[in-house]
C-alpha positions in Angstrom: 13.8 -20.6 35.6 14.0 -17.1 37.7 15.0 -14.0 35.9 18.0 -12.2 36.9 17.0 -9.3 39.7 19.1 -6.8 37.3 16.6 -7.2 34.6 13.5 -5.4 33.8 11.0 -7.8 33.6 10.2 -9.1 30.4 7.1 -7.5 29.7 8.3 -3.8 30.2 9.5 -2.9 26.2 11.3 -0.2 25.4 10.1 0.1 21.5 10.8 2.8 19.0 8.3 5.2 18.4 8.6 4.5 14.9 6.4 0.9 15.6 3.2 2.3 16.3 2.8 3.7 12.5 4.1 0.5 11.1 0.8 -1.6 10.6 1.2 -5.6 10.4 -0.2 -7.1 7.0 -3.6 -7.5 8.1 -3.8 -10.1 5.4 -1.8 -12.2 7.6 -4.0 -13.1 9.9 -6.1 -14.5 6.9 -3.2 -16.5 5.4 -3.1 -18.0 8.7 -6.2 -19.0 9.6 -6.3 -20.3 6.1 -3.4 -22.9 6.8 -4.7 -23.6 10.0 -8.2 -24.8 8.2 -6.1 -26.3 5.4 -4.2 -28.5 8.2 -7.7 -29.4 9.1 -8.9 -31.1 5.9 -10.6 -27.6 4.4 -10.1 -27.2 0.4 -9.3 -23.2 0.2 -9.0 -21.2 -2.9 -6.4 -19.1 -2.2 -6.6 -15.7 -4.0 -4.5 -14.1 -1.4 -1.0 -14.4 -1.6 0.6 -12.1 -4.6 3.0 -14.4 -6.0 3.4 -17.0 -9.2 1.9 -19.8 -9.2 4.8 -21.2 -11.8 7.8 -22.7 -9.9 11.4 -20.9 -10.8 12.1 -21.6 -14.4 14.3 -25.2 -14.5 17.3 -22.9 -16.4 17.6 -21.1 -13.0 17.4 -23.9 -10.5 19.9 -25.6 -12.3 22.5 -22.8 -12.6 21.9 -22.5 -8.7 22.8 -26.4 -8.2 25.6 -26.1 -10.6 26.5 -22.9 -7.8 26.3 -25.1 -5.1 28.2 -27.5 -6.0 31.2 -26.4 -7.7 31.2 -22.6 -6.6 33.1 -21.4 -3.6 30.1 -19.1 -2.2 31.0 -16.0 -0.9 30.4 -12.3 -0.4 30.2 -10.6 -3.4 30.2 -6.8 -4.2 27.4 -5.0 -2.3 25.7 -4.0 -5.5 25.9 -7.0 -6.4 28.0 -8.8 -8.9 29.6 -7.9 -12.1 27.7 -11.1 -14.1 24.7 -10.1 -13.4 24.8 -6.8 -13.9 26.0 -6.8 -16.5 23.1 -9.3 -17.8 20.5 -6.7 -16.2 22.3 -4.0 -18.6 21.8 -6.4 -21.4 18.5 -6.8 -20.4 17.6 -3.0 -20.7 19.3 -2.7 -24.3 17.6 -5.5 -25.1 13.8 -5.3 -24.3 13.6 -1.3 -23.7 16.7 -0.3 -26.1 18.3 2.1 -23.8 21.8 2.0 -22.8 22.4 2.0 -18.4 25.7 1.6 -17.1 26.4 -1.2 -15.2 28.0 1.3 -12.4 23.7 3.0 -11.9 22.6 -0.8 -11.3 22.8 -2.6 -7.9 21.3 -6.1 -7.1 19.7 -6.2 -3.9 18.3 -8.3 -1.4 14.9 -8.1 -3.1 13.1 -5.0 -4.4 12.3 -4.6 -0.5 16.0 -3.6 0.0 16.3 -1.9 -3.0 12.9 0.5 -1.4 14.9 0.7 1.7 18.1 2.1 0.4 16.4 4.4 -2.1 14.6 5.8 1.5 17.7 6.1 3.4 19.9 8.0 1.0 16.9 10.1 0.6 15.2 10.9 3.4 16.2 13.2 7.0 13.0 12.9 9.7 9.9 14.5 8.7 10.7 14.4 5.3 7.7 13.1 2.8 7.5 10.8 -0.1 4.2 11.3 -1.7 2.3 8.2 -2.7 -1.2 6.6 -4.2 -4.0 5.2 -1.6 -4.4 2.5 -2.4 -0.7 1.6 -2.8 1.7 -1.6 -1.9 1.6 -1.2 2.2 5.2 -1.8 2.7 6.1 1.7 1.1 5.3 3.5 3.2 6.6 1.6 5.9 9.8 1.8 4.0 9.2 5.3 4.4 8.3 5.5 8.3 11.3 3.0 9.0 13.9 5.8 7.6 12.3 8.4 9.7 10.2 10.0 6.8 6.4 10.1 6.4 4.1 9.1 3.7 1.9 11.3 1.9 -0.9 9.4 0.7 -3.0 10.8 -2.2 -6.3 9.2 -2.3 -6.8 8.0 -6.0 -10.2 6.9 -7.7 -11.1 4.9 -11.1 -10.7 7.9 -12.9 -6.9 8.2 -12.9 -6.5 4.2 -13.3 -5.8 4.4 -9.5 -2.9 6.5 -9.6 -1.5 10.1 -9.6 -1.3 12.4 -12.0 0.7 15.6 -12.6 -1.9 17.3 -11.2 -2.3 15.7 -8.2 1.6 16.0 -7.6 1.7 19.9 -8.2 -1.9 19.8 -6.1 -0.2 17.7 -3.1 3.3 18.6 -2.8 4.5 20.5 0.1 7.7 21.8 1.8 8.6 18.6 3.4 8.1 16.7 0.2 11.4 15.4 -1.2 10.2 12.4 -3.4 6.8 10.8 -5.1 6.6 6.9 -5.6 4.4 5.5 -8.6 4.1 2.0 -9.2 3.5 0.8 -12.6 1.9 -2.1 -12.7 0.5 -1.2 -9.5 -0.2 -3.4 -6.3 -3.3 -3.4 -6.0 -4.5 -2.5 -8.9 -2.9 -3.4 -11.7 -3.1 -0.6 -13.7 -0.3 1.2 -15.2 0.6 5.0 -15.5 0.7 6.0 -19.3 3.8 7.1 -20.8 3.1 10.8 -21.6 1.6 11.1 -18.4 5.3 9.5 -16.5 6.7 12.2 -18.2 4.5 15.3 -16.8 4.8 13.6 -13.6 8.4 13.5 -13.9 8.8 17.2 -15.1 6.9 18.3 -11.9 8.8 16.6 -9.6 12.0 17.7 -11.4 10.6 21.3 -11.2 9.7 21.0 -7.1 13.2 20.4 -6.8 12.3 16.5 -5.9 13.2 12.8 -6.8 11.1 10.5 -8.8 10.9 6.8 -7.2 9.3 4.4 -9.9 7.9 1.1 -9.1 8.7 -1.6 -12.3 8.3 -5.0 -10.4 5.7 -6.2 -12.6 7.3 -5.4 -15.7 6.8 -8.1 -18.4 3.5 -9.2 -16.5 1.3 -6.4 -18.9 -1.2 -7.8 -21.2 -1.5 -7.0 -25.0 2.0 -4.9 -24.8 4.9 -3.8 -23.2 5.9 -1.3 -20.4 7.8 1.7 -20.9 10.2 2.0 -18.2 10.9 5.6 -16.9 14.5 5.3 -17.9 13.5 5.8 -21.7 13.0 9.2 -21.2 14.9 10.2 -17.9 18.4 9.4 -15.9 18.1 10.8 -12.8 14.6 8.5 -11.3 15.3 5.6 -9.0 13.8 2.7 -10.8 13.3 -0.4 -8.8 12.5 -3.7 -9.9 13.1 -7.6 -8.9 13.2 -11.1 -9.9 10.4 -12.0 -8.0 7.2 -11.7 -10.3 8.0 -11.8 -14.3 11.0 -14.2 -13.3 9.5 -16.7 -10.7 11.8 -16.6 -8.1 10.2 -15.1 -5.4 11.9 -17.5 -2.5 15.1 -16.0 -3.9 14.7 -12.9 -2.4 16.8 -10.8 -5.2 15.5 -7.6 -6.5 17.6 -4.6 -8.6 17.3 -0.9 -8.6 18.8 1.5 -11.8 20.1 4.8 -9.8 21.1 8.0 -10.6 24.9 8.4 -11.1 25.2 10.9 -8.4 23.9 8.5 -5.9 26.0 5.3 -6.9 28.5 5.9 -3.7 26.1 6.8 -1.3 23.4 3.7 -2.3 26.8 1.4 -1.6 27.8 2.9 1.3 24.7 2.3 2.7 24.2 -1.2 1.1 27.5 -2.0 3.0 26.7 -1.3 6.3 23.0 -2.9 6.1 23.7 -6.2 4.4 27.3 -6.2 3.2 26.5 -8.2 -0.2 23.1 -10.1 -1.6 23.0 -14.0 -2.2 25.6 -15.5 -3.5 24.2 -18.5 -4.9 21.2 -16.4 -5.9 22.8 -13.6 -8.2 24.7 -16.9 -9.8 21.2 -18.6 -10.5 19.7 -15.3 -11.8 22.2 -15.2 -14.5 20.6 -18.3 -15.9 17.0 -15.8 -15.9 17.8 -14.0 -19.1 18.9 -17.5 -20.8 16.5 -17.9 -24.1 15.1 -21.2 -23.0 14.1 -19.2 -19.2 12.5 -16.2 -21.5 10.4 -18.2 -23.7 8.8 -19.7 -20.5 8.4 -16.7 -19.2 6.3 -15.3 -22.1 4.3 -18.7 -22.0 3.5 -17.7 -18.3 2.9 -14.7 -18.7 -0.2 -15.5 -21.5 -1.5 -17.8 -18.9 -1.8 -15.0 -16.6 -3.9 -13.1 -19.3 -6.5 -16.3 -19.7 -6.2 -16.4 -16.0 -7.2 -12.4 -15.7 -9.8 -12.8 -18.6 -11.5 -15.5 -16.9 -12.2 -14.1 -13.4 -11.9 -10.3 -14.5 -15.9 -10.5 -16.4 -16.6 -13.2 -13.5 -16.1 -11.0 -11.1 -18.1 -8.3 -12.5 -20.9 -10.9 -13.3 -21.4 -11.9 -9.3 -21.9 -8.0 -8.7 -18.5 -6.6 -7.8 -17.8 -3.1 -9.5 -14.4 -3.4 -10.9 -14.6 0.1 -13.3 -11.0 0.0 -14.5 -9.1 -3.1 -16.5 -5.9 -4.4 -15.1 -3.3 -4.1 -17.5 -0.9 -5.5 -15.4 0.4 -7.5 -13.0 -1.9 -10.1 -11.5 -4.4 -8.6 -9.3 -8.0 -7.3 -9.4 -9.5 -4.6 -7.3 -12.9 -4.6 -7.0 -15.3 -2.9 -4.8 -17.6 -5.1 -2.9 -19.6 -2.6 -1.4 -22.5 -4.0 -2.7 -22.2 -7.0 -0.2 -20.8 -5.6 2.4 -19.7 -2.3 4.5 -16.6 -3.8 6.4 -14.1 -5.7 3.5 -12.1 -7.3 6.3 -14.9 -8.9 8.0 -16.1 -10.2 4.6 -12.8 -11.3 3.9 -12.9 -13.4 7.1 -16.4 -14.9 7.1 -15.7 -15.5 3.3 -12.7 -17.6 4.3 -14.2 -19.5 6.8 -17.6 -20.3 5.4 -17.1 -20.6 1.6 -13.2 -21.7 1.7 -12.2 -18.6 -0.2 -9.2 -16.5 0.6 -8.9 -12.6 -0.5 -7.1 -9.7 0.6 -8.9 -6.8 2.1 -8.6 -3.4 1.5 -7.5 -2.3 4.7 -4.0 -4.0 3.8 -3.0 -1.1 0.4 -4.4 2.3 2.4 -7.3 4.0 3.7 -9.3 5.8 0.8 -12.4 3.3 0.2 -10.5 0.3 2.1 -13.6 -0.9 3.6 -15.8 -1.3 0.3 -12.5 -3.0 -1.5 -11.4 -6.5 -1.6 -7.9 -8.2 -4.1 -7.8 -10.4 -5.5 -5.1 -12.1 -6.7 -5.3 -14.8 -9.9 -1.9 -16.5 -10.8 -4.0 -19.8 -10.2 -5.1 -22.4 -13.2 -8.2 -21.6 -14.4 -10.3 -24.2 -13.2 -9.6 -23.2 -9.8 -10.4 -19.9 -10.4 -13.7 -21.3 -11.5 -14.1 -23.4 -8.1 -13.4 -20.1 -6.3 -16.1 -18.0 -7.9 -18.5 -20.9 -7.9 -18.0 -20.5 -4.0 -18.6 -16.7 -4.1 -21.6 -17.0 -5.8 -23.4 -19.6 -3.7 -21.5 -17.2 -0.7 -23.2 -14.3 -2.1 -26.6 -15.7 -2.7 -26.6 -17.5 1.3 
């Protein structure tokens, strides 16, 4: 078929700027290939992929069936509806006993929206959001995407892997208008102590800023329970989703507690970008704080612990340096240097000659990315011990 002679032909783009500092998840390419072998009759150990292994609790399914076929589905409110919101203040009273007023919580279209939002009611071009490297990759795409820029702190073992107070008064500059923390953290899964969240918060209060706080892994700690910043402050954007502790990752439904102040400026934008979230998906989530869909939850989440203490000492046994405990969440971070000098090239010859798949470091920043490799464990133990059996004969080729 012959183009039309009024068209530029089709391999003459015009792209925003904006592309060229939004890097593709190299990890990708890994998953991919990983199919592509698994298509072919290869057994891989996926370690890769940061997401429950547990399908959505039954509680939740159902109520989305029961949705489906009696609901009429339609658009709801664009922070989502009054149910579950009101179940998500519920939820804060009852595992964090704090009071937040349905009207500072909006459901979103995963925690991914919830970033975006928070960025563009933030951020003018040129403005920065200071963050940890290593750090989730997508924030600071978040960040590039509403014309702002990412200042990446390069954080070591001796914070946990994330900033400090100290850091933040060492870092900030004029363009700085915000600082992201993540607690749990992606990659890491280490968590930001309590006293500390508050230091952190006081500077950034100080420097005339706004405090972005990362929760998504709430209820995945081991050994006790997260403090979310909204104990001790009201005006932090606290972000969070349904995705890891709840099991529903397909669902793609997230929630963020605001400041009051921003409530109509967070719609306004949530209107024009999406109009509403999921229907059928809020409806289903109500079913997530049910008592039969918590105490699954909690029986997940102490499989996740036997799951980390098994390949956490494992690890460490084969020769990777992992100096810092995950608390949280479900991933390990461990330097391989000892094997290698290029993490994404291990990563690739790992795949394809031991069937094992991990996420390189190149993926969460550039401080130490090549000497880091994560892994990620929500799989049953016994898998977890075919996938370190293949590391070690891997190691010892």
């Amino acid at each position: 078929m012959n183009q039309p002679k009024d068209l530029p032909p089709a391999t003459d783009l015009h792209l925003a700027s904006r592309l060229a500092e939004i890097e593709p998840f190299h990890v990708v390419t890994l998953v991919t290939r990983a199919i592509e072998l698994q298509s072919q009759g290869r057994d891989i150990v996926n370690m890769v992929i940061g997401e429950p292994d547990f399908p959505t609790p039954p509680a939740v399914v159902r109520a989305g069936i029961e949705a489906l076929r009696h609901s009429q589905i339609r658009y709801t409110p664009s922070l989502g509806s009054t149910d579950l919101r009101g179940k998500l203040r519920g939820w804060y009273q009852g595992r964090y006993g704090i009071d937040v007023p349905e009207s500072r919580i909006a459901v979103t279209s995963g925690s991914s929206a919830a970033l975006l939002l928070t960025m563009g009611v933030l951020l003018s071009p040129g403005d920065e959001v200071m963050m940890a490297d290593p750090s989730y990759p997508c924030n600071r795409h978040f960040v590039r995407a509403m014309e702002g820029r990412a200042l990446t702190v390069a954080v070591d073992a001796d914070t946990g892997y994330q900033l400090t107070a100290e850091l933040i008064e060492k870092h900030w500059s004029p363009r700085t208008v915000a600082v992201m923390v993540a607690t749990p953290s992606n990659p890491t899964g280490t968590l930001i102590p309590p006293d500390e969240m508050k230091k952190m918060h006081a500077v950034v209060r100080r420097k005339g800023g706004v405090l972005i706080v990362d929760e998504i892994y709430h209820g995945l700690t081991y050994g006790f329970d997260a403090h979310s910043a909204l104990e001790f402050a009201d005006d932090v954007f606290v972000i969070n989703s349904f995705s890891k502790y709840f099991c529903m990752t397909g669902w793609r439904l997230g929630w963020m507690v605001m400041p009051q102040a921003y409530v109509p400026h967070i719609e306004k934008l949530a209107q024009n970008l999406y109009i509403s979230n999921s229907d059928v998906a809020q409806q289903a989530a109500i079913a997530a704080f049910d008592a039969e869909t918590l105490e699954l939850l909690e029986e997940n989440r102490a499989k996740f612990q036997q799951q980390r203490d098994y390949l956490l000492p494992a690890l460490r046994d084969l020769g990777f340096d992992i100096p810092v405990e995950p608390q949280g969440a479900f991933y390990i971070y461990a330097n391989c240097s000892r094997f290698t000098d290029d993490s994404f090239v291990f990563c690739r010859d790992l795949l394809e000659n031991a069937g094992v798949a991990v996420a390189p470091g190149i993926d969460f920043g550039q401080h130490h990315a090549a000497q880091h490799v994560r892994f990620s464990y929500p799989k049953p133990v016994p898998v977890l011990q075919e996938g370190v059996r293949r590391l070690r004969e891997y190691i010892k080729a």
